[in-house]
Wavefront OBJ file of the C-alpha trace (Angstrom):
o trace
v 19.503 -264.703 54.954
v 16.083 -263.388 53.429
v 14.800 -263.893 50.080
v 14.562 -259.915 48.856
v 13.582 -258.293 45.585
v 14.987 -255.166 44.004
v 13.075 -253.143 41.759
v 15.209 -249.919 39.840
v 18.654 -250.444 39.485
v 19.274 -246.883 38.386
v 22.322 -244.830 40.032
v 21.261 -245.547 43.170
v 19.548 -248.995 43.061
v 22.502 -250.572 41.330
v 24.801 -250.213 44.331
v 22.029 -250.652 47.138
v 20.818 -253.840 45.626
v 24.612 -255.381 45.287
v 24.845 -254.286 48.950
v 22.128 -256.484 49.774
v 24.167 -259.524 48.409
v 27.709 -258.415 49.410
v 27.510 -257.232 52.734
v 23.938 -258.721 53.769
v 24.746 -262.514 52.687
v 20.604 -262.106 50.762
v 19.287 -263.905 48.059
v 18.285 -261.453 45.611
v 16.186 -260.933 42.393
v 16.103 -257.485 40.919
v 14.101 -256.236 38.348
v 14.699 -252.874 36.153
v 12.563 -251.316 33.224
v 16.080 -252.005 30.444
v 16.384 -255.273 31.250
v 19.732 -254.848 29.866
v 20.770 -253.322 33.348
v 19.218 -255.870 35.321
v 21.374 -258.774 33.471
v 24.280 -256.853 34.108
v 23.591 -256.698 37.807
v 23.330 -260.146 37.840
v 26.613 -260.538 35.968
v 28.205 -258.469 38.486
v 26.736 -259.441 41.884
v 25.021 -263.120 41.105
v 21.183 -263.611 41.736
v 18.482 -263.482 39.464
v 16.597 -260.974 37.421
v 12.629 -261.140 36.549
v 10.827 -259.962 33.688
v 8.225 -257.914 35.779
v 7.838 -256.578 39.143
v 5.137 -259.587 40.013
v 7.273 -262.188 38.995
v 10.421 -260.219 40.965
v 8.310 -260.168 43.797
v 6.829 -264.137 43.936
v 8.374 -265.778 47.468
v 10.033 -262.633 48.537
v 10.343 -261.710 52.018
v 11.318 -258.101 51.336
v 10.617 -256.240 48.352
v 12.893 -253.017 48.015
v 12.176 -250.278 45.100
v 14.042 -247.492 44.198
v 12.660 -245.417 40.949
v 12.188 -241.756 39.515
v 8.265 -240.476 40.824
v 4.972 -241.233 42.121
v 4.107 -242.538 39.004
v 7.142 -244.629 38.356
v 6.411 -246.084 42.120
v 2.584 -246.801 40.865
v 3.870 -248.337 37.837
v 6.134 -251.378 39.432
v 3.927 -251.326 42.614
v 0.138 -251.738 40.953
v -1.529 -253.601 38.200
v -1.869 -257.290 37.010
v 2.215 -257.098 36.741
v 3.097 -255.251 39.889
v 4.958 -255.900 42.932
v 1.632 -256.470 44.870
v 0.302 -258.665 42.544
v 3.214 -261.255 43.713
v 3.994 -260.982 47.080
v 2.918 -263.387 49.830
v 0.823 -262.235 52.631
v 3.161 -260.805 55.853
v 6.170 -259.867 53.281
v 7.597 -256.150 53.708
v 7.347 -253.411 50.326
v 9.944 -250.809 51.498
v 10.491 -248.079 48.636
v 13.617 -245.924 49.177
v 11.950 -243.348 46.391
v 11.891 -239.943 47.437
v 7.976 -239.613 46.508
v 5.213 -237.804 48.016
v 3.776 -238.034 51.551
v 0.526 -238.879 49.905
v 1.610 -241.469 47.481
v 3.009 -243.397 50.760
v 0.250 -243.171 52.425
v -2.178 -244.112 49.249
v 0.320 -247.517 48.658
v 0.474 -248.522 52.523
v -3.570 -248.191 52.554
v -3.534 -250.548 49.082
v -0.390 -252.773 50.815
v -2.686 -253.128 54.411
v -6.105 -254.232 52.134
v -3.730 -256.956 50.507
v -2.107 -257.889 53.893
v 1.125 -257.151 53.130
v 3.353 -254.316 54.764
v 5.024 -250.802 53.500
v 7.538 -248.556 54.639
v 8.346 -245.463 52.603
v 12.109 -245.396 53.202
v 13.351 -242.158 51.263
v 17.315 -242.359 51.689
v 20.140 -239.090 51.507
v 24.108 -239.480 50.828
v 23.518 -239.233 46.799
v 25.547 -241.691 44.434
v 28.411 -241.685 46.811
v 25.921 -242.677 49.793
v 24.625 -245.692 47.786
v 27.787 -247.128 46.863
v 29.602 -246.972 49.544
v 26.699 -247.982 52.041
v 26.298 -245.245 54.069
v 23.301 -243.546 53.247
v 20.867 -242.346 55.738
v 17.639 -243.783 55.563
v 14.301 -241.762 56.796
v 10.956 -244.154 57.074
v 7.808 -244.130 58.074
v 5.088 -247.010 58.782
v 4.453 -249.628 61.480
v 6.784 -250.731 64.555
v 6.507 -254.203 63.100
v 7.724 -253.500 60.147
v 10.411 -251.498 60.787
v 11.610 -254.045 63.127
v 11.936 -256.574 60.485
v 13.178 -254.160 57.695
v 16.083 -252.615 59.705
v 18.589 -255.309 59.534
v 18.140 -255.611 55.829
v 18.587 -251.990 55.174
v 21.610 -252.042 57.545
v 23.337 -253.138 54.331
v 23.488 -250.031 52.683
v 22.917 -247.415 55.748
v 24.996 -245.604 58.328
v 21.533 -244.203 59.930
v 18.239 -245.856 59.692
v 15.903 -243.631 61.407
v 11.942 -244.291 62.019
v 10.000 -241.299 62.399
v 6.084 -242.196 62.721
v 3.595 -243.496 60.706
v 3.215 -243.430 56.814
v 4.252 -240.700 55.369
v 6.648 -240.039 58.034
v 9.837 -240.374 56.227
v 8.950 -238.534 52.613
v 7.778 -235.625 55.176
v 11.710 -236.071 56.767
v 13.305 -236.224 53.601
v 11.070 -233.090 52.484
v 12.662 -231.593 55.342
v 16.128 -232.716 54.140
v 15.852 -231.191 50.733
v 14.346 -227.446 52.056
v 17.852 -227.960 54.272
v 20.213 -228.794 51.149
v 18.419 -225.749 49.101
v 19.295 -222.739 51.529
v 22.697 -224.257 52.513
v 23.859 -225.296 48.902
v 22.665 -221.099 47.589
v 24.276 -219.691 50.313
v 27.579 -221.353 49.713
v 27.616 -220.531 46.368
v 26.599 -216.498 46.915
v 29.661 -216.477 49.338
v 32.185 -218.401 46.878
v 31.175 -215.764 44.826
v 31.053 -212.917 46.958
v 35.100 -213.969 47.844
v 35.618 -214.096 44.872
v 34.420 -210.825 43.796
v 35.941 -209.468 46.739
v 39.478 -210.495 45.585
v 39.890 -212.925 48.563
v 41.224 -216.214 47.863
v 39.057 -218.607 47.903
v 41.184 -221.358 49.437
v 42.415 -219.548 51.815
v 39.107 -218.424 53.222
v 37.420 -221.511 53.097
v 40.235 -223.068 55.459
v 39.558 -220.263 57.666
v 35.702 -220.657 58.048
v 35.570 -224.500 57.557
v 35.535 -225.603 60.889
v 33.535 -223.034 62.380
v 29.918 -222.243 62.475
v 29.982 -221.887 58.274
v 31.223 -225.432 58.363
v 28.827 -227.943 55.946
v 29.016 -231.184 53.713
v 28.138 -228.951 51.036
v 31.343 -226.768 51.559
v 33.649 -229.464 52.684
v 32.655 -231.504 49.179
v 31.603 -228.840 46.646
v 33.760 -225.791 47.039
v 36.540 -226.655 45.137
v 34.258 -227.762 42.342
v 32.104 -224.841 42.506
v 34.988 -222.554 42.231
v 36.035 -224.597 39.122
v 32.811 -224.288 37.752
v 32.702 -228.070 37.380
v 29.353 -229.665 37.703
v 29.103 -232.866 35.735
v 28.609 -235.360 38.763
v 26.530 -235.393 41.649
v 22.730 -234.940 42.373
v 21.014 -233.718 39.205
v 19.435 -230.557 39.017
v 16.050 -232.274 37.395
v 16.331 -234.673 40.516
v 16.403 -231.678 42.864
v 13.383 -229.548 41.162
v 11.277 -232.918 41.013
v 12.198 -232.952 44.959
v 11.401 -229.300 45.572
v 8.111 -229.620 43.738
v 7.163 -232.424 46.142
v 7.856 -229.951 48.993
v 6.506 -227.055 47.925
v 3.334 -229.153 47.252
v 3.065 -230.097 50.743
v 3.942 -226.794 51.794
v 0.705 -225.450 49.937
v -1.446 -228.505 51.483
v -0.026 -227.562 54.731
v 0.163 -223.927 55.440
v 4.143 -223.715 55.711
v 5.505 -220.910 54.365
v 9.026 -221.516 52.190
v 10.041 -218.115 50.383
v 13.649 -218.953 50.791
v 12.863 -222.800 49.373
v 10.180 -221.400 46.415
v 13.356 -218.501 45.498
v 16.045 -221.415 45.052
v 12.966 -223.725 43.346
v 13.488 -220.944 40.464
v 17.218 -220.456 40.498
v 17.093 -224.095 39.792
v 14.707 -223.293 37.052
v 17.529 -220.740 35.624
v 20.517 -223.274 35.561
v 17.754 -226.114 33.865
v 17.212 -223.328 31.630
v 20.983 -222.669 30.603
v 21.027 -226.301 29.796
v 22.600 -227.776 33.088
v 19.692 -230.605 33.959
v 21.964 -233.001 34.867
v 24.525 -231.092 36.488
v 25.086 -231.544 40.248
v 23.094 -229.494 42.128
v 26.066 -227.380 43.648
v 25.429 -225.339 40.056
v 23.822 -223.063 41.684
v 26.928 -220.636 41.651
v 26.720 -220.664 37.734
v 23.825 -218.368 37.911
v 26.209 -215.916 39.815
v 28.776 -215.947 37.010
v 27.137 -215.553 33.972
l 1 2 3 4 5 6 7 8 9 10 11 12 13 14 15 16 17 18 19 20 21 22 23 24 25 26 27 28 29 30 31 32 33 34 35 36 37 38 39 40 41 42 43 44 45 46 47 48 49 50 51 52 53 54 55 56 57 58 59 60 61 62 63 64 65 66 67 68 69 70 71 72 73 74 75 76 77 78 79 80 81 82 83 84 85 86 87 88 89 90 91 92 93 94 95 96 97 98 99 100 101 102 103 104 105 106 107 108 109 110 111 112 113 114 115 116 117 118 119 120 121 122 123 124 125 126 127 128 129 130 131 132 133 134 135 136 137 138 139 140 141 142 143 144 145 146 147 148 149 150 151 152 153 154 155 156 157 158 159 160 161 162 163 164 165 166 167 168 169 170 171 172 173 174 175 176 177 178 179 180 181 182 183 184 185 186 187 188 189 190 191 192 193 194 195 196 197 198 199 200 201 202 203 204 205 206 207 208 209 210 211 212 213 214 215 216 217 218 219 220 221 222 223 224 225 226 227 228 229 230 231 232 233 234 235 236 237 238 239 240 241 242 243 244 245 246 247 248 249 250 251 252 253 254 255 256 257 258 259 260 261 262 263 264 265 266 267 268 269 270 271 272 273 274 275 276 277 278 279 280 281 282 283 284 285 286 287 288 289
């Protein structure tokens, strides 16, 4: 059993953090911005919750953090009352935000002066992932530290994957979102196109389902995408804050993304028609107008 902190207890958070007490056996102090939500957590799963991230982070072992941006991450990492300003030499800062490559890098150069460790740890499985504990969990830093990080995050993953140095896994989860962009538009043009076609829609999805067609997004979404039903699920502001990051990186790099910079604005369309926190598989409403 390790003494570990949580920091963000938002949709995803919550669940991770009670993961680390159900299924990992962990002593656990979490820490969230409404302090409201943190007392509830502790209602529901036990432990203790701190007033700031220092305090959170005093004694820990592992500190875990799981919030909206760069500057969110900044916010409960830096400073007089941030995680850094509490933790003991040797302990482990793993942050499952999906941040930039450059903010990783910028808080495991800060984490090394301080002798402490970081992993950027973005994760992918959504809401569902996170409570259930089977998200898929893409980091990059140190062997070290990944070898003593693992068996915590083994509490919440199916996959825990380490791909290189820092930076490493915001760069994979980059990679994850340009995937989710092209697959999630082209399932909605052809759930269109069937419809528009006359087909029906059942019907054809159960006949190109388990061939080469075959994707999460279609075996989870098309039935709510044909329903035009959208009020769950990976927000749309969630996914243009993640596409942003990429097509940052994408600029800083060279790589060329038409087909991720097109959907970037189709996104724009839906936030526009007032669906910011619908799941991102609203994509098709743009097609139905």
């Amino acid at each position: 059993m390790a003494k570990v902190v949580f920091l963000g207890l938002g949709v995803m958070g919550y669940p991770m953090a009670g993961h680390l007490r159900t299924r990992g056996g962990h002593e656990v102090t979490v820490y969230n911005r409404t302090a409201a939500k943190a007392q509830a957590w502790v209602e529901a799963f036990g432990g203790r919750a701190a007033p700031t991230p220092r305090e959170a982070a005093a004694d820990a072992d592992f500190v875990f953090a799981c919030v909206g941006n760069d500057d969110d991450l900044r916010s409960v990492v830096l400073g007089p009352d941030g995680a850094f300003a509490g933790m003991k030499p040797g302990a482990v800062f793993v942050d499952h935000t999906t941040a930039s490559a450059g903010v990783a890098r910028e808080l495991q150069e800060k984490a090394v002066a301080l002798g402490l460790d970081f992993l950027d740890a973005p994760v992918s499985g959504g809401q569902a992932g996170a409570e259930n504990g089977a998200l898929t969990i893409m980091v990059g830093g140190d062997d070290k530290s990944f070898a003593a990080a693992e068996p915590v995050m083994n509490a919440y993953a199916k996959m825990v994957v380490h791909l290189g140095p820092s930076g490493s896994g915001q760069l994979a989860k980059m990679v994850n979102q340009i995937c989710i962009a092209g697959v999630v538009q082209g399932l909605a043009e052809a759930i269109h196109f069937a419809k528009s076609a006359g087909l029906d829609v059942e019907k054809t999805i159960a006949a190109i389902s388990k061939g080469a067609a075959q994707s999460w997004q279609m075996e989870n979404r098309w039935k709510t995408m044909t329903a035009g039903k959208f009020d769950f699920g990976f927000a749309v502001d969630w996914m243009r804050k993640d596409l942003g990051i990429v097509l940052d990186e994408a600029r800083r790099t060279g790589a060329r993304l038409p087909l991720t910079a097109l959907v970037d604005q189709f996104y724009a369309d839906v936030q526009a028609s007032g669906g910011n926190r619908w799941d991102t598989s609203s994509l098709i409403s743009r097609l139905e107008k």
